[in-house]
Biotite code that builds the C-alpha atoms (Angstrom):
import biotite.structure as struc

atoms = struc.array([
    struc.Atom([-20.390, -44.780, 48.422], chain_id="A", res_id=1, res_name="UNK", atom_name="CA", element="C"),
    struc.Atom([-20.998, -41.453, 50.519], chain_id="A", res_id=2, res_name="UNK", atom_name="CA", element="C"),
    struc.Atom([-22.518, -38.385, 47.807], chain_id="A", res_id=3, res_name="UNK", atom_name="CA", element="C"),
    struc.Atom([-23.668, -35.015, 49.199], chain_id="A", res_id=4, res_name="UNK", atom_name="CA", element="C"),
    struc.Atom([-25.955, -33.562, 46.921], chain_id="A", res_id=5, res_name="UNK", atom_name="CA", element="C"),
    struc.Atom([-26.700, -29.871, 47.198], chain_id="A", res_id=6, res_name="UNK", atom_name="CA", element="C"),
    struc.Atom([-29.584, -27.581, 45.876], chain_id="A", res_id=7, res_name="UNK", atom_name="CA", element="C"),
    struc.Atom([-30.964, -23.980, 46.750], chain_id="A", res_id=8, res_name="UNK", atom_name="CA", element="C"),
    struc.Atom([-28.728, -21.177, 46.619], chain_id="A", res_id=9, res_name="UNK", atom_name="CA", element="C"),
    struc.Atom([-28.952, -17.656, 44.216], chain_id="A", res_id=10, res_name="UNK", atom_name="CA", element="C"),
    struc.Atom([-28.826, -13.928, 44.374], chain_id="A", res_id=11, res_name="UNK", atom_name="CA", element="C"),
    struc.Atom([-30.925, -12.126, 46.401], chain_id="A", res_id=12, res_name="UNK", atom_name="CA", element="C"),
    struc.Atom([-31.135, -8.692, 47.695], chain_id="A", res_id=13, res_name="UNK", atom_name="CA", element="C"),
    struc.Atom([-29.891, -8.130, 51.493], chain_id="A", res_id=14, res_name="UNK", atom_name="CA", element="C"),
    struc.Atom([-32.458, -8.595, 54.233], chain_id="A", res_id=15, res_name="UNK", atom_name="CA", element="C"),
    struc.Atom([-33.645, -11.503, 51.927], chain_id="A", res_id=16, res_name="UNK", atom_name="CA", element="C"),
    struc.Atom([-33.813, -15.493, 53.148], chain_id="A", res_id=17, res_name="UNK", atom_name="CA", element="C"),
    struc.Atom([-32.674, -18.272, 50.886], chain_id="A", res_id=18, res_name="UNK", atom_name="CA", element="C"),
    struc.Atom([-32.882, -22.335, 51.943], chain_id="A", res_id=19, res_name="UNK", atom_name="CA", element="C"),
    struc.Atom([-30.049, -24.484, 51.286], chain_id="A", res_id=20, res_name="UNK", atom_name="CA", element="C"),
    struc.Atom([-30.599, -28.315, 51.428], chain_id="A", res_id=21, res_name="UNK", atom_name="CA", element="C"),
    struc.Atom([-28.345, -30.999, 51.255], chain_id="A", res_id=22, res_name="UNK", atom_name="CA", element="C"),
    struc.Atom([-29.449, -34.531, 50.340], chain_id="A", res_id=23, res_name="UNK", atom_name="CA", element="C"),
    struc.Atom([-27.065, -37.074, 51.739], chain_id="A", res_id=24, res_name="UNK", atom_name="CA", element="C"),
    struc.Atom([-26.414, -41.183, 51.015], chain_id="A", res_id=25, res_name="UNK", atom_name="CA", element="C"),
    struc.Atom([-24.114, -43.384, 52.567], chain_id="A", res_id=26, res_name="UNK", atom_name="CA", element="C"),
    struc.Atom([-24.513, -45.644, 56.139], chain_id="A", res_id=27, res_name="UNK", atom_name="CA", element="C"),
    struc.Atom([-25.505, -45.092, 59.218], chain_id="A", res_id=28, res_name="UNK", atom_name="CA", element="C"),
    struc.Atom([-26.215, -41.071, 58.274], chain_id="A", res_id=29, res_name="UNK", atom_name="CA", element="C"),
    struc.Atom([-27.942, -40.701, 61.770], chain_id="A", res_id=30, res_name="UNK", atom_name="CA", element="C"),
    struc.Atom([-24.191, -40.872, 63.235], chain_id="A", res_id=31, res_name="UNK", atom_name="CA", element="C"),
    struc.Atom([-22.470, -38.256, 61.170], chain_id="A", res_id=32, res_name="UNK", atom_name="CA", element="C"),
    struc.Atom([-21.597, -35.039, 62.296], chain_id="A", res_id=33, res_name="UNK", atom_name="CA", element="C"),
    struc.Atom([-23.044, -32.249, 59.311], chain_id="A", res_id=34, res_name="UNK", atom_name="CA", element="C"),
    struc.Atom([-21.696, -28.906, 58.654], chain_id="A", res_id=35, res_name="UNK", atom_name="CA", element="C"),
    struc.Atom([-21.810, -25.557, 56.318], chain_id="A", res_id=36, res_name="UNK", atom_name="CA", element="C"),
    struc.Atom([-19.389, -24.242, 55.016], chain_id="A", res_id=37, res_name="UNK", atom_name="CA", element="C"),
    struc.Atom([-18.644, -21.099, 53.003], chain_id="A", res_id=38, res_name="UNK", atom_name="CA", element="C"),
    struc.Atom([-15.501, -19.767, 50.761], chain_id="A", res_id=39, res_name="UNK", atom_name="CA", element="C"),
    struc.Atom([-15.922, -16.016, 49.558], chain_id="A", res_id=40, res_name="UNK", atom_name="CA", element="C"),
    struc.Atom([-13.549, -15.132, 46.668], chain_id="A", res_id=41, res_name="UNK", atom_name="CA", element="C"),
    struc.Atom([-9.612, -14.507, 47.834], chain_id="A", res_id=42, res_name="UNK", atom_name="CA", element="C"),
    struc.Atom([-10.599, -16.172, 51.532], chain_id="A", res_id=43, res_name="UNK", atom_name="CA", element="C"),
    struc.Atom([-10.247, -19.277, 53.604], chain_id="A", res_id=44, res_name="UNK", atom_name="CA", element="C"),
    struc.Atom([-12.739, -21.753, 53.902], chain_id="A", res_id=45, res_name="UNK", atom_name="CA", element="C"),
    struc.Atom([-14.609, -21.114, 56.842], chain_id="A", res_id=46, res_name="UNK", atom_name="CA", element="C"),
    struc.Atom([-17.335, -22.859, 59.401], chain_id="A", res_id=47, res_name="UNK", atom_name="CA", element="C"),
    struc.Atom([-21.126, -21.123, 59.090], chain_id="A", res_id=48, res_name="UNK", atom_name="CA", element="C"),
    struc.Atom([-23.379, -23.717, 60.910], chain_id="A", res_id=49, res_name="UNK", atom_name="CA", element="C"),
    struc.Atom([-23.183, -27.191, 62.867], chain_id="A", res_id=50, res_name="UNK", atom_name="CA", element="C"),
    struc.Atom([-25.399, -30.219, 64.025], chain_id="A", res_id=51, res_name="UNK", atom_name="CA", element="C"),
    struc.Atom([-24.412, -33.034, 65.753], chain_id="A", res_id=52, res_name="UNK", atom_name="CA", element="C"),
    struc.Atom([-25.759, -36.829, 65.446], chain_id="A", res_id=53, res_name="UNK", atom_name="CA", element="C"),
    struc.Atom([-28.318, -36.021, 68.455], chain_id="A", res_id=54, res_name="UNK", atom_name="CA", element="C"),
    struc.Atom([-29.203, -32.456, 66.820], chain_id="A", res_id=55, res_name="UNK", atom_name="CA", element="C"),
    struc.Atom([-27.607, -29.913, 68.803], chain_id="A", res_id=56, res_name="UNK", atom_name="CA", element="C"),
    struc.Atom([-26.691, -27.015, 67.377], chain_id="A", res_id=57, res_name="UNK", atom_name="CA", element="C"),
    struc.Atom([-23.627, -25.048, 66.817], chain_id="A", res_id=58, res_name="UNK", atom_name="CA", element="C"),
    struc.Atom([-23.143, -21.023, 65.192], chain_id="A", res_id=59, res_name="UNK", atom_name="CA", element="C"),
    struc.Atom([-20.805, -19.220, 64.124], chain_id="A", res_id=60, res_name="UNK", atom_name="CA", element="C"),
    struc.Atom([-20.748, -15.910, 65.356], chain_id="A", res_id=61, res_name="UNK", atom_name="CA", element="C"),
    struc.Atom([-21.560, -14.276, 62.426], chain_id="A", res_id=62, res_name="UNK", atom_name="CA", element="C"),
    struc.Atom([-24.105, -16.356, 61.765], chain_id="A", res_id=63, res_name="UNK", atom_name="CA", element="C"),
    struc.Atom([-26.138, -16.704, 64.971], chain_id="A", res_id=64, res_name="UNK", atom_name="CA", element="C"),
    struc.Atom([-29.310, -15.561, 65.154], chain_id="A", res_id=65, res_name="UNK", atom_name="CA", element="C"),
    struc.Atom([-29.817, -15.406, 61.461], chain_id="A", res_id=66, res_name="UNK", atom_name="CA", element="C"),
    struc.Atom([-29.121, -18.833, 60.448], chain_id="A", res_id=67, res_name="UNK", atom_name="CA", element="C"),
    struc.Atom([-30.615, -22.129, 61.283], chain_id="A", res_id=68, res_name="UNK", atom_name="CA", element="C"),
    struc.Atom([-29.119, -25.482, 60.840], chain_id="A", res_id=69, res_name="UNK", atom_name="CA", element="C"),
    struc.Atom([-31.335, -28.552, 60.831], chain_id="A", res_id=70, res_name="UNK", atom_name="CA", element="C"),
    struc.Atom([-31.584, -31.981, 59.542], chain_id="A", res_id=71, res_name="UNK", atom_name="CA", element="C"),
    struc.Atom([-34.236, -34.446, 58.489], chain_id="A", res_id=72, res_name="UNK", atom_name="CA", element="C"),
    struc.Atom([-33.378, -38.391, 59.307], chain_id="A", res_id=73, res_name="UNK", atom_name="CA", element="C"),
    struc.Atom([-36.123, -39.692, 57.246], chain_id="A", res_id=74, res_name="UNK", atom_name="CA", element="C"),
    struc.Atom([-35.084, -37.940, 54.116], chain_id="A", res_id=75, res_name="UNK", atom_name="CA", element="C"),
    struc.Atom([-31.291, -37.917, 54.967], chain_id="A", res_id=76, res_name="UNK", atom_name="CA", element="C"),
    struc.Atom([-31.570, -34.114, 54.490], chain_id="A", res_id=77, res_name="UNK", atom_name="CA", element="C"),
    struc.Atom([-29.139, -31.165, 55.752], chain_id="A", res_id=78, res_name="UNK", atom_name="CA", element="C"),
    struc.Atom([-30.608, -28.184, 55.846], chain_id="A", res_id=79, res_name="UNK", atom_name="CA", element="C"),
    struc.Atom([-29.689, -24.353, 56.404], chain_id="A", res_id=80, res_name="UNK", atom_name="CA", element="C"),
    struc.Atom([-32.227, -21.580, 56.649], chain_id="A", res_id=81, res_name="UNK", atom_name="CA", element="C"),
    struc.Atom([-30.652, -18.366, 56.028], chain_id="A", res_id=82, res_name="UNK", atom_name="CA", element="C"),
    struc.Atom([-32.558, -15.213, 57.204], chain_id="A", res_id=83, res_name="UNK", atom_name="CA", element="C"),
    struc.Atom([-31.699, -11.296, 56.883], chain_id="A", res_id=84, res_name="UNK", atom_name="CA", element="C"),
    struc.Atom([-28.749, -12.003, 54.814], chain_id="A", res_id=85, res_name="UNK", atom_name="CA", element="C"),
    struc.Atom([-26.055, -9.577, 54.076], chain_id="A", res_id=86, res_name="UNK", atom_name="CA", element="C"),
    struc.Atom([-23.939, -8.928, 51.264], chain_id="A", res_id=87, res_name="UNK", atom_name="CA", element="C"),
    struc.Atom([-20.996, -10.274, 53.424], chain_id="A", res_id=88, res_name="UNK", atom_name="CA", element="C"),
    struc.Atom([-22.683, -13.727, 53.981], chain_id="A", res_id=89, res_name="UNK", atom_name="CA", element="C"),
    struc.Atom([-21.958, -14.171, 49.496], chain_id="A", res_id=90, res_name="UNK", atom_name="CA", element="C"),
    struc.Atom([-19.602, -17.105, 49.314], chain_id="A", res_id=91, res_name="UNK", atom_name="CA", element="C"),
    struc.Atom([-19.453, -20.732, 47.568], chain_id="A", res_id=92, res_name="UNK", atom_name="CA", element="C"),
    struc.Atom([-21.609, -22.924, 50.671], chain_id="A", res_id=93, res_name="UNK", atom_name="CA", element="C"),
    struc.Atom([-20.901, -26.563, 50.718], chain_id="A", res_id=94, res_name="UNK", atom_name="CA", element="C"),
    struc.Atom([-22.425, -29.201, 52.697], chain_id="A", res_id=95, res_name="UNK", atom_name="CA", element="C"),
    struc.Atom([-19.881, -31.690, 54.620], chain_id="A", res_id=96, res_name="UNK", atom_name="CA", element="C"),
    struc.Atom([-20.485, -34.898, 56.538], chain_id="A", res_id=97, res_name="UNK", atom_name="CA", element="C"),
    struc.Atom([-18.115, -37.507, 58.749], chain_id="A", res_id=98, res_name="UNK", atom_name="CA", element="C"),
    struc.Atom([-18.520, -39.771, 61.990], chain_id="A", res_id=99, res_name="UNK", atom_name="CA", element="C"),
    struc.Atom([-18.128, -36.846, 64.706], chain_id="A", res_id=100, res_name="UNK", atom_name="CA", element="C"),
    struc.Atom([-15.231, -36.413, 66.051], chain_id="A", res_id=101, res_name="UNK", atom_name="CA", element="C"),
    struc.Atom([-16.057, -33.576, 68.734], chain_id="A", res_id=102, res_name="UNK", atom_name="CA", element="C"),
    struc.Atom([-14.045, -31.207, 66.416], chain_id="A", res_id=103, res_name="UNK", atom_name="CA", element="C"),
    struc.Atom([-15.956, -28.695, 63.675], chain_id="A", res_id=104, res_name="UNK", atom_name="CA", element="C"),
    struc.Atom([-13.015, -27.398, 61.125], chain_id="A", res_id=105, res_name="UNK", atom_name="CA", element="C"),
    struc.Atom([-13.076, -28.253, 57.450], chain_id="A", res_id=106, res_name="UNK", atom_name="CA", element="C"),
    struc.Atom([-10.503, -31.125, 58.236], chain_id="A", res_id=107, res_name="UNK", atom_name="CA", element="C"),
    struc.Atom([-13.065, -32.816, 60.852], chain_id="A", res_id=108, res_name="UNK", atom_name="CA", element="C"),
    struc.Atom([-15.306, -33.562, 57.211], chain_id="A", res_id=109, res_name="UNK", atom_name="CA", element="C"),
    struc.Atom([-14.078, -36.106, 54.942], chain_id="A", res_id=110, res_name="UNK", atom_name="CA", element="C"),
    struc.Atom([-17.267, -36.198, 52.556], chain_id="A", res_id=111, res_name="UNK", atom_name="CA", element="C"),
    struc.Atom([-18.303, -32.822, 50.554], chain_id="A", res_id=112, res_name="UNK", atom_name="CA", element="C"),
    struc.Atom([-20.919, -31.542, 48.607], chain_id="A", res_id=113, res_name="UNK", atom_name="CA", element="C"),
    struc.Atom([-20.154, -29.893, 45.213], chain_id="A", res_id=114, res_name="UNK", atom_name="CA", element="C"),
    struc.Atom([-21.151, -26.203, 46.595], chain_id="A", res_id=115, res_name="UNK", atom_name="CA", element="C"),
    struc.Atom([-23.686, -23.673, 45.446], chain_id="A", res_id=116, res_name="UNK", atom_name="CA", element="C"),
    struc.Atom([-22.985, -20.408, 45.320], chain_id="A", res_id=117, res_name="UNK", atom_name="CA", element="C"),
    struc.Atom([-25.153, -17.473, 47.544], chain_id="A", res_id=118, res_name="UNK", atom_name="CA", element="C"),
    struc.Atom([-24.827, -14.078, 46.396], chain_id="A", res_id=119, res_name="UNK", atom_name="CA", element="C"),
    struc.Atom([-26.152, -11.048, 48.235], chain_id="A", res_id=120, res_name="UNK", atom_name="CA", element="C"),
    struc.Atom([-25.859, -7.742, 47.002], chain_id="A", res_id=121, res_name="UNK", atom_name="CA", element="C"),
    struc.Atom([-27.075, -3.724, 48.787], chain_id="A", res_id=122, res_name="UNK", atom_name="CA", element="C"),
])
């Protein structure tokens, strides 16, 4: 019933930008808690960027200041802007959703895009 759709993502060389979206269907969507997520190769899945149902905000550190997370209600759109990347930020980035919760790990997110894969290189 819930489906995260995601699109955007691709290689680019660092300093470059690249826009992720993810399209999103289920009930009452203005609720949910959204996230990004990334998984480089051999390492844990970790948080990148947060937004809450009233759209505040939330960075990782490593990932402040360069990223921005936003959303649009009337498309049911996730978004992440990704500025200045660097060839640390290549991973497999995946969309998540759930009714918040007030926490922001992987486990919080019971609904999951299929990923796209950003690739940065020197």
């Amino acid at each position: 019933q819930v489906q995260l759709v995601q699109s955007g993502g691709g290689s680019v060389q660092a300093g470059g930008s690249l826009r992720l979206s993810c399209a999103v269907s289920g009930d009452k969507y203005g609720w949910w808690c959204m996230g990004w997520f990334r998984q480089a190769s051999g390492k844990e899945r970790e948080g990148v960027a947060f937004i809450d149902s009233s759209g505040t905000p939330r960075y990782d550190a490593s990932a402040e200041g360069r990223f921005a997370i936003s959303k649009d209600n009337a498309k049911s759109t996730l978004y992440l802007q990704m500025n200045n990347l660097k060839p640390e930020d290549t991973a497999m980035y995946y969309c998540a959703a759930d009714y918040c919760s007030g926490t922001w790990t992987a486990a919080a997110f019971g609904w999951w895009g299929q990923g796209t894969q950003v690739s940065v290189s020197s």
